[in-house]
Structures are given as structure tokens and as C-alpha cells.
C-alpha positions as CSV (number, residue, x, y, z in Angstrom):
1,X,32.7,44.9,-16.3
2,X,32.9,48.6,-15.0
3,X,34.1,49.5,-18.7
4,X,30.2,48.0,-19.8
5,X,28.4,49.7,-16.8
6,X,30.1,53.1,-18.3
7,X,29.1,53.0,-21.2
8,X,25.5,52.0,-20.1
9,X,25.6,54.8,-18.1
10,X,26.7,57.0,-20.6
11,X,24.0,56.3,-23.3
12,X,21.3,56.5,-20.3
13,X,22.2,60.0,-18.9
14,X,22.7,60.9,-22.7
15,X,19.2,59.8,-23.5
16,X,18.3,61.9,-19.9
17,X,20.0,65.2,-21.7
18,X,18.1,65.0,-25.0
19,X,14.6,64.5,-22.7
20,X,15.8,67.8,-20.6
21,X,16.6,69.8,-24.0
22,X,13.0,68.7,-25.2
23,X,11.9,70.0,-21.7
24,X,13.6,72.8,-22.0
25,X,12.3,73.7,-25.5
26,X,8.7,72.9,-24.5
27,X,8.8,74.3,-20.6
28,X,5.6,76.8,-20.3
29,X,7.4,78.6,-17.4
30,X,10.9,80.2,-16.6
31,X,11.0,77.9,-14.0
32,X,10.0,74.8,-16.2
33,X,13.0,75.8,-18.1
34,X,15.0,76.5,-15.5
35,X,14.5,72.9,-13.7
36,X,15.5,71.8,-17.4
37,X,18.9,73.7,-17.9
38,X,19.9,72.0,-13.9
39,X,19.0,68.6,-15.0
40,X,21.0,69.3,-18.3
41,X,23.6,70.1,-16.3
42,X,23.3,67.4,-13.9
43,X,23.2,64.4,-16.3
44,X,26.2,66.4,-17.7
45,X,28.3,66.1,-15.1
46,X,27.4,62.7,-14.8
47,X,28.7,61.8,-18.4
48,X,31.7,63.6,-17.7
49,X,32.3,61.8,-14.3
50,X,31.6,58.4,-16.4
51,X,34.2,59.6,-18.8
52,X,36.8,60.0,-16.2
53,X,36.3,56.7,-14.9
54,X,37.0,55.3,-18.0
55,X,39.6,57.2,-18.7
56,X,41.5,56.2,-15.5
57,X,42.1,59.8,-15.0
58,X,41.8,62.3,-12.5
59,X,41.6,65.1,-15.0
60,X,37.9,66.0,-15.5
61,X,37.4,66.0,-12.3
62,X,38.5,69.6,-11.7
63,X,35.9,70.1,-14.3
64,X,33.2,68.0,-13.0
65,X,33.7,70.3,-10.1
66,X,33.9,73.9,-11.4
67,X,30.1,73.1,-14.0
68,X,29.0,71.6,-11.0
69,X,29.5,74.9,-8.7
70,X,28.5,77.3,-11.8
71,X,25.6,75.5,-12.0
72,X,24.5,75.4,-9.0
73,X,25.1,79.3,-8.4
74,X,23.6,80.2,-11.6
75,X,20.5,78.1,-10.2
76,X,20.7,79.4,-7.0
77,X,20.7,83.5,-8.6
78,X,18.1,82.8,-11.1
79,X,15.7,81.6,-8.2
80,X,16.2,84.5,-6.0
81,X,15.7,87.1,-8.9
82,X,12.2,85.5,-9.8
83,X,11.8,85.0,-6.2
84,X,11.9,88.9,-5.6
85,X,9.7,89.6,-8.6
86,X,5.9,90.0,-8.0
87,X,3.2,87.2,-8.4
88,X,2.3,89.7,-11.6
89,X,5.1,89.3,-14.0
90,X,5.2,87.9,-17.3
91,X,7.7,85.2,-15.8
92,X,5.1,83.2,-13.7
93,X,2.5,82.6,-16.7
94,X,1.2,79.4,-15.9
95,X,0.1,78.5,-19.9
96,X,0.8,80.9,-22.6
97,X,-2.2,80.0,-24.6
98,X,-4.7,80.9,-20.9
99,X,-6.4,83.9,-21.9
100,X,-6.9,86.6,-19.6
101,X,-9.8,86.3,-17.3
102,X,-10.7,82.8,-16.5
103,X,-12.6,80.8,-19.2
104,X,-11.4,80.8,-22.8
């Protein structure tokens, strides 16, 4: 029974990591993308830990826990670089196509 719920689980947070790579291809902000490459990472981690499970192995767990920690930090350093930018910067573009000075 667990074997079946894994592999649900699997196919649903691999179907999760093709909608955040679509995401992150069509994101109109950094931080659209950003939000993207976490959840990526996230449902990663969750395939991996699904994979251990089924395994019967405590090896990818040491893994689960160092992507889980880069990710995180990388997170965590890319939000307070564009944190420190100014409201001005090329980074917080709402929509690409929005022309300068209000109506298009």
C-alpha cells in the first residue's frame, strides 16, 4: 500500500515540477522566477524523499537535507540582494510589455 501511495506521490509532485519550470519560463518578475526555482526545489526534495522511502534506505536523506539547506540559503540571499536594490531597477518590472508612462 505505501509502495502505491509513492508512486502516486511521485508522478503528482513530478507533474508539480513541470508546472514550476513552465512558471519559471513564463514568470514576468525575478521574483516570479524566483518563487518558481523554490518550488522546483521543493517538490524536488519531495521526490527524492518518496524515493527513499521506497528504497528502504536512509541514504538520500543526507541529500534531501544538504538541497534543502542550499536552497533555502540561495532563497534567502537572492531576497535580500533585491531587497537592498531600489524600487527603480530593472528587476521589479511588473509586465515587460507596460510601456513607460501609464497608458499604452
Amino acid at each position: 500500500m505505501i509502495t502505491i501511495a509513492c508512486y502516486i506521490g511521485i508522478a503528482v509532485l513530478s507533474g508539480c515540477v513541470v508546472l514550476g519550470l513552465i512558471r519559471l519560463a513564463l514568470g514576468h518578475t525575478v521574483l516570479d522566477r524566483l518563487l518558481a526555482i523554490d518550488a522546483v526545489l521543493f517538490f524536488g526534495v519531495g521526490i527524492l524523499g518518496a524515493y527513499s522511502i521506497l528504497g528502504h534506505t536512509a541514504l538520500y536523506l543526507e541529500l534531501i537535507l544538504v538541497i534543502a539547506l542550499l536552497g533555502f540559503f540561495t532563497m534567502v540571499a537572492w531576497f535580500h540582494y533585491l531587497h537592498r536594490l531600489p524600487p527603480e531597477a530593472p528587476e521589479f518590472a511588473g509586465d515587460p510589455d507596460e510601456k513607460e508612462g501609464g497608458t499604452a
